[in-house]
C-alpha positions in Angstrom: 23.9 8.2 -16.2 26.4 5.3 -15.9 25.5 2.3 -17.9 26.9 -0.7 -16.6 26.8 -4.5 -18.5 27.2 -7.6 -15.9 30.6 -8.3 -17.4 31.3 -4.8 -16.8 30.6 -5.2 -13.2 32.0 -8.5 -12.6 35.4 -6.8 -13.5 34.7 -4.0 -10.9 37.1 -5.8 -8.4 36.8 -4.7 -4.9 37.6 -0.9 -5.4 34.9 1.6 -4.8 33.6 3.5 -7.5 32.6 7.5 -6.5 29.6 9.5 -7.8 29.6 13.5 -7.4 25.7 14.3 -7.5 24.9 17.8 -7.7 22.5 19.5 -5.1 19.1 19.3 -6.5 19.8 16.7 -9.1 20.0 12.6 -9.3 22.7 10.1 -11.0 21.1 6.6 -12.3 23.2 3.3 -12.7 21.1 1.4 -15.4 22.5 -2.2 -15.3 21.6 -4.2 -18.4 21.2 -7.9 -17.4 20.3 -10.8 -20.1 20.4 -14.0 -17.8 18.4 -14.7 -14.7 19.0 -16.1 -11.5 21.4 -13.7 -10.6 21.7 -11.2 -7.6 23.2 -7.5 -8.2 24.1 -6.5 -5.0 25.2 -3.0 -3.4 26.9 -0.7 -0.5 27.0 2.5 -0.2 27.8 5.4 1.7 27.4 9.3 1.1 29.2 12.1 2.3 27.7 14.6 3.6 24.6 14.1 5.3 22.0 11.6 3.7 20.7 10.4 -0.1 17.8 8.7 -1.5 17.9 5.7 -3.5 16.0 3.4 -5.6 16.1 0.7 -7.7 13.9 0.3 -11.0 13.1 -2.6 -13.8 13.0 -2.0 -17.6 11.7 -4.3 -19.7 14.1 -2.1 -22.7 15.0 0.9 -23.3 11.8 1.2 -25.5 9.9 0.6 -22.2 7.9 3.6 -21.0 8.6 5.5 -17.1 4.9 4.1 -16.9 5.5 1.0 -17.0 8.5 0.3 -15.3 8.6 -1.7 -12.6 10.0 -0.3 -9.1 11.1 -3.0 -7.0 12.9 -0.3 -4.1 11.1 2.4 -3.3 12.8 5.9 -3.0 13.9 5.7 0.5 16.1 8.0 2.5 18.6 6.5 3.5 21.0 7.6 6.2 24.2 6.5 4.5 26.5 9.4 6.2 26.3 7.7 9.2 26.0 3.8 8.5 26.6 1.8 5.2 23.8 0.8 3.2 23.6 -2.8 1.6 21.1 -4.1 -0.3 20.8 -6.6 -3.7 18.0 -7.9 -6.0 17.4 -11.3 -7.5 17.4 -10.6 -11.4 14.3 -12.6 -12.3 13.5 -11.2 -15.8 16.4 -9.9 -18.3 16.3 -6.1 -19.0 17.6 -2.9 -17.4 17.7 -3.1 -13.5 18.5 1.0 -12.7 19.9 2.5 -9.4 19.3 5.8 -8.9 20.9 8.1 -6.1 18.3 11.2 -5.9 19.7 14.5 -4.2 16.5 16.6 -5.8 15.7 16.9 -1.9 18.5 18.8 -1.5 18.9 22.9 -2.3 22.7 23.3 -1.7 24.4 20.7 -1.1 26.2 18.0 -3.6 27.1 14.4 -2.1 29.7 12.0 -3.0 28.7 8.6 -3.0 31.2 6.2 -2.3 29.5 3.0 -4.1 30.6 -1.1 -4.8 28.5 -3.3 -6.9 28.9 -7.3 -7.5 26.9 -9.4 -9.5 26.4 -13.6 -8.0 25.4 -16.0 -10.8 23.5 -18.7 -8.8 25.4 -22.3 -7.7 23.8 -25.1 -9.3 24.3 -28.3 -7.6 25.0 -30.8 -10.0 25.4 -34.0 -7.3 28.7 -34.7 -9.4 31.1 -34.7 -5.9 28.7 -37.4 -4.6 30.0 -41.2 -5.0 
């Protein structure tokens, strides 16, 4: 578990971050947003061979699994062999939560090789307009 705050991400830079997941375990990336309108986005790749991921809302912490909201399906995704870019509008505040699943996997652990960014939305205000 990794918890990142907007701020926190916004000071990311361009470097890549790395995750080591385990064979037959997951990492999650629970991003805690309070404004909307903006767009987290993502790219990954994984070394070796493929991972699944997935992205899930939280109301809160206090919210149950049951009731969280998943707005990417777990998908396996070929990310050994191409990289994988994705994002999400944030339309509610709460906890928007990546999660990298290598359960599928018996033996082998994966590095992902990961870069996030957060857009806040560009109002037009007409004010460069005579």
């Amino acid at each position: 578990k990794l918890p990142l705050t907007v701020e926190e991400i916004l000071n990311f830079g361009e470097t890549n971050r790395e995750l080591f997941i385990k064979s037959s375990t997951y990492s999650i990336i629970p991003i805690t947003v309070t404004e909307m309108g903006l767009t987290i986005r993502w790219i990954f790749s994984s070394d070796p061979k493929s991972i699944s991921f997935s992205v899930v809302y939280q109301e809160s912490e206090d919210t149950p699994l049951d009731q969280c909201k998943v707005l990417i399906p777990m998908t396996r995704c070929n990310s050994h062999k191409e990289t994988i870019r994705g994002q999400v509008k944030v339309r509610n505040s709460g906890i928007y939560t990546l999660i990298f699943d290598n359960t599928f996997s018996r033996f082998i652990s994966k590095r992902v090789f990961y870069h996030l960014a957060v857009e806040r939305p560009v109002i037009y205000d007409g004010s460069d307009f005579p």
